[in-house]
C-alpha positions, -999 to +999 in steps of 0.1 A: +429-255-751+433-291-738+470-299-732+491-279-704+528-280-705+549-268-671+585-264-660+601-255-628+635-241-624+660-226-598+695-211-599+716-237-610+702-233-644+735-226-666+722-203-693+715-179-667+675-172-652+668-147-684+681-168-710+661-198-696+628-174-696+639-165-732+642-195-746+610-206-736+590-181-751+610-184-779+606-221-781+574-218-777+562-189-803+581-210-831+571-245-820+535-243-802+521-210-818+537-211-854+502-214-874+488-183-852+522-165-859+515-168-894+478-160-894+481-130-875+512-120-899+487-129-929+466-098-919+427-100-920+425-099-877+417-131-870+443-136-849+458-111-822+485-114-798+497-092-771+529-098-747+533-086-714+565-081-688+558-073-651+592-065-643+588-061-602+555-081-589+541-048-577+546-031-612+519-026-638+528-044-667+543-032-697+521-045-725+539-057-762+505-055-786+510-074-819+537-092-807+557-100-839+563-063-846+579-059-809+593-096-805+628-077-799+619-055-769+600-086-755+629-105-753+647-077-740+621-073-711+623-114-707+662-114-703+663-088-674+641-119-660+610-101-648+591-115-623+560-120-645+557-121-683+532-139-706+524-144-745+491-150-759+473-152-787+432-146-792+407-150-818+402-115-837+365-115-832+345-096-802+352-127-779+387-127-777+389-161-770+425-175-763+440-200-791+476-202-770+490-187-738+523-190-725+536-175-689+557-173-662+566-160-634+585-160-595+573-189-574+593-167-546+600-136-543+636-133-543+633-153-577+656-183-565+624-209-581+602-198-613+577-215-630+568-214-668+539-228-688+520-230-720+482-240-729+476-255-767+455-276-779+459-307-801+439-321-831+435-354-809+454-371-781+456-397-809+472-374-830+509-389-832+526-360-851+506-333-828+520-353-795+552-359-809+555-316-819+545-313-779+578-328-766+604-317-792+592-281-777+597-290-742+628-307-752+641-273-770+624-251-744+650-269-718+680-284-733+700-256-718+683-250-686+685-282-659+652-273-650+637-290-615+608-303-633+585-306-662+552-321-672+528-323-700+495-333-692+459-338-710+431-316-697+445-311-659+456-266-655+463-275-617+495-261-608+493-290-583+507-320-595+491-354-592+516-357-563+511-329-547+477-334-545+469-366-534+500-364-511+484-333-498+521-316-505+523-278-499+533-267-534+560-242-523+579-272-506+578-296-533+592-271-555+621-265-532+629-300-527+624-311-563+664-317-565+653-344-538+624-359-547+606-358-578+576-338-579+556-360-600+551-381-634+528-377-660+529-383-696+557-368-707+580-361-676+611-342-668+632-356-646+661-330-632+699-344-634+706-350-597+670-374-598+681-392-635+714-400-616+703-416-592+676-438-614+706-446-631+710-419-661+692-421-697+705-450-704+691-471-679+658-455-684+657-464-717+661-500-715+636-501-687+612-502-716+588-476-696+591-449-720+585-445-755+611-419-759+640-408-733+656-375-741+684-364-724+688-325-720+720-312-721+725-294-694+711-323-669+682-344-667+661-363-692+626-354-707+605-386-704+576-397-726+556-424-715+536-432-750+532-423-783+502-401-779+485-385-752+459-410-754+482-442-752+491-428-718+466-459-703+468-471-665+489-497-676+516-474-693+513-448-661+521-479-637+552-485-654+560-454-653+552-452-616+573-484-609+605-472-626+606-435-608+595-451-577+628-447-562+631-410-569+593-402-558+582-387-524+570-411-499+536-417-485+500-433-492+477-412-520+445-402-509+426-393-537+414-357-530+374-351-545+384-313-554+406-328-582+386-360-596+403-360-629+443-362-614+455-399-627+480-414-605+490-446-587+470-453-556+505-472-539+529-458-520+563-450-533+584-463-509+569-495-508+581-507-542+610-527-544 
């Protein structure tokens, strides 16, 4: 798997916390997984799948083995919003190896900030209709949901964003102030409503001419994609990109961190663009 897709979200998600897990496996299982859906409905065992809801994060999980018989009671488990659930899909063979995971689960405790994510991979990051298929799902997965955040990214599983990291940001604080700054910006971003206000809604974004595509999401914010592909996402595109969320990013001087080499990011400070 090569691309990781993330989203963040808290309580002022309108659909309700259940619905919002819900629809991203949903979205996800139609949109990301659709060819392994139908090979493992196709029979022969090359592809398995097995769900799983952990409904208290001190419960064993409750385990949903070929998933497209027992979709229902998945969903079921997913609206009660457990505090860990995941879908994934494996090669039939001895190895098991994964072909498509998605998870999620309670960044806290009290389950006031979750986190969901999925792992695909693409032909290419060249690939046009591939990278385009990547954001319509993240754009389904959160239409309804004013999520805090959301990223796709080539090749980088960090939960950390580039931010975070070179910002040296403890990851449970970004997340709780991710209304107030953004937590980072990658190649296709999500920016939550009360951020895309103040960088002057959708429509200013668009004609800033640093995004490909600006997608609004209905319930608040805007899902931002910087190129065409995963692979026109070049320095120059990422400093535009930089430059127009500038105002909305957290403050301070990157210091590029050697445990995470491949992170891409601006070496400028935030604040100091005008």
């Amino acid at each position: 798997m090569n691309v990781c897709i993330e989203a963040s979200f808290d309580t002022a998600t309108p659909d309700g916390p259940g619905e919002s897990l819900v629809r991203w496996f949903r979205a996800a299982r139609a949109r990301l997984f659709g060819g392994l859906v139908e090979a493992e409905a196709g029979g022969g065992g090359e592809v398995v799948s097995e769900a799983r809801v952990i409904r208290h994060i001190d419960d064993s999980p409750r385990r949903f083995p070929e998933v497209g018989e027992t979709w229902e009671q998945f969903e079921e488990g997913l609206a009660a919003f457990p505090w860990g659930a995941g879908l994934t899909f494996l090669t039939g063979s001895g190895e098991l190896d994964e072909l498509g995971r998605a998870n999620s689960y309670h960044v806290l405790r009290d389950g006031s900030i979750w986190r969901a994510s999925a792992s695909v991979s693409v032909v290419s990051p060249d690939d046009v209709e591939s990278c385009a298929a990547l954001v319509d799902f993240l754009h389904v997965a959160l239409d309804a949901s004013n999520p805090t955040f959301g990223r796709i990214e080539w090749r980088n599983f960090n939960e950390l964003t580039n931010l975070d990291a070179v910002l040296r940001r403890n990851k449970r604080t970004s997340r709780r102030e991710s209304r107030r700054f953004l937590r980072g910006y990658a190649w296709a971003t999500v920016c939550p409503a009360e951020l895309a206000a103040r960088l002057g809604g959708a429509g200013a974004l668009e004609s800033s001419g640093a995004f490909h595509r600006v997608l609004p999401l209905r319930a608040g914010g805007v899902l931002l994609q910087a190129s065409e592909t995963l692979g026109g996402y070049t320095d120059q595109v990422m400093e535009r990109v930089f430059e127009t969320l500038a105002p909305v990013l957290p403050p301070g001087e990157p210091r590029p961190d050697p445990a995470y080499p491949y992170l891409r990011f601006v070496p400028r400070d935030a604040a100091g663009v005008r």
